[in-house]
N, C-alpha and C positions, 0 to 999 in steps of 0.2 A: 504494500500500500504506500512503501512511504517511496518509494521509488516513483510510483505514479503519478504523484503529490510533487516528488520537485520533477518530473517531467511536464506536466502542466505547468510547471512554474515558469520552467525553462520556454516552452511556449508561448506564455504569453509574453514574458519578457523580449524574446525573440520578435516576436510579432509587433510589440509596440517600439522597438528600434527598427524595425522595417515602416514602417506606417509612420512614425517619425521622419524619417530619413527618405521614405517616396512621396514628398510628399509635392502637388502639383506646383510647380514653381510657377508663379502669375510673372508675365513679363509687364513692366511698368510702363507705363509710356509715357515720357517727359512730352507734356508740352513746348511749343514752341510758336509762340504770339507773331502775326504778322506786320502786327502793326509798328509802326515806326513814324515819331510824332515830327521828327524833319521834311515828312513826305503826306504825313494822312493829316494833319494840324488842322486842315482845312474842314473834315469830315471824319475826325477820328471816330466817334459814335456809330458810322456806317459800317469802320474796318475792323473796330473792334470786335472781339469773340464772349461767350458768358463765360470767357476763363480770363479775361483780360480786366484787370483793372487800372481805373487812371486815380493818383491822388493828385490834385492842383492844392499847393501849399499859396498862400495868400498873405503874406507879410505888409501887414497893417500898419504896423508900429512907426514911430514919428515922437523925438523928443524923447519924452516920460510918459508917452503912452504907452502900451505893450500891447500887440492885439494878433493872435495867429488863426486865420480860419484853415481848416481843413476840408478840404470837397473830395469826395469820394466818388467817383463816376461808375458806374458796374451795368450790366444789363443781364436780363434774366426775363427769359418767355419772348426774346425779341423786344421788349424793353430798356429804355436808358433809364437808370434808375439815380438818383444825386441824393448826398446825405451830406451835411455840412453841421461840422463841428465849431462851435468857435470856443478859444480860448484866449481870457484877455486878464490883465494883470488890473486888480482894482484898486489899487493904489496910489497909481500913477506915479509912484517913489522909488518904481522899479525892484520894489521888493517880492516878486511872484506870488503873490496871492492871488492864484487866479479861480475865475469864476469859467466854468464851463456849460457850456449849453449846446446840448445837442440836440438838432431839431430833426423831427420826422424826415426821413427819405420823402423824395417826389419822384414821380414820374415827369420826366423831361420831353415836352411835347416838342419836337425836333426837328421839323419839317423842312425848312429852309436852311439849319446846321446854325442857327443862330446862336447855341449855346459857343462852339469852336469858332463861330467871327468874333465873338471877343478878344479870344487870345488870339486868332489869325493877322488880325488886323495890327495886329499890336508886335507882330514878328520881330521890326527892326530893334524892339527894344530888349532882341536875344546877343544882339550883334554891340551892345554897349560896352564903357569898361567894367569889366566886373570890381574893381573897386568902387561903383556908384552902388547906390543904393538896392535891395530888388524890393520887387511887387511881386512876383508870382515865379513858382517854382511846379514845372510841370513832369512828373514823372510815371511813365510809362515802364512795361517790362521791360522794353528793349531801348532806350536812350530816356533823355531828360534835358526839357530846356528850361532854361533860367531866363525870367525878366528882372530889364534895371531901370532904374530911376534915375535923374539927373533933379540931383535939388531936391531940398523939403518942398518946396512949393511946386512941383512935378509931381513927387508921392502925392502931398495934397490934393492935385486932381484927378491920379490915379484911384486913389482910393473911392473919392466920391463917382468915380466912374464906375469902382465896384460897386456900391452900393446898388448903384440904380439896377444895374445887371442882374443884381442877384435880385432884389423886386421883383424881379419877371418872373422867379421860381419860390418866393418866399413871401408874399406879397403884404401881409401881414405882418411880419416878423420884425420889430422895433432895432432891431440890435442890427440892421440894415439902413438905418434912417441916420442920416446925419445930424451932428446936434444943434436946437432950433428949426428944424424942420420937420414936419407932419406927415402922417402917413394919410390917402388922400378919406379915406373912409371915414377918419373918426373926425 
């Protein structure tokens, strides 16, 4: 009996280093994105895949202000979908206490790529020194361009350029409203 007893031992032990050791190897498939935002900048949202993500980093900041928005660009179901972070230092003493507010995703209704003539339109300020200041920082899988500013008073109407821009997807959202001006509703 006791012979039997470690031949079944020996069995299953057997058996479970085989079944360990065969077991079906999955081949992985690395993606590889086609987009490339030196060539699709104009219509990225079209070349994009729902494996593709874009973050636009948004450098707000000016003086003692601190203000970082993050935009998140994805699609999903043939969808462009945007989610935008902001993080701003409430101090203004530059001591980082910041206050974060993340607002619902939207759907980016996209028709004429009006989201990407934003930053399209705005290319030459990839070609700046990068010792000036930036406004946006665009990163894709595959490269990342960088905008600059020339002047506080450049950022200045950069910024309120964002503002308005982002109105078109946040329309609501106070923390897009310059201060002293009104959002048109209330």
């Amino acid at each position: 009996m006791e012979k039997v007893t470690k031949l079944i031992f020996s069995l299953i032990i057997l058996t479970s280093v085989l079944l360990t050791n065969c077991k079906s190897k999955k081949k992985t498939e690395h993606y590889i994105s086609e987009l490339n935002l030196n060539e699709h900048l104009s219509d990225f949202t079209n070349v994009m895949s729902e494996k593709d993500t874009i973050k636009i980093i948004a450098e707000l900041y000016m003086e003692w202000w601190i203000r970082v928005d993050t935009l998140t660009v994805t699609k999903k179901n043939n969808q462009t979908q945007l989610q935008a972070i902001i993080k701003e230092d409430t101090t203004f003493e530059m001591k980082y206490q910041w206050r974060t507010n993340k607002l619902k995703p939207v759907i980016i209704e996209n028709t004429n790529n009006e989201f990407e003539q934003h930053f399209a339109q705005k290319i030459e300020r990839t070609k700046s020194d990068p010792k000036s200041g930036r406004i946006y920082k665009i990163l894709s899988p595959n490269d990342t361009l960088i905008f600059y500013t020339k002047g506080l008073g450049d950022k200045g109407g950069e910024v309120r350029e964002y503002y308005k821009f982002m109105r078109n997807y946040y329309p609501n959202e106070k923390d897009f409203v310059p201060i002293g001006e009104k959002i048109d509703n209330e």
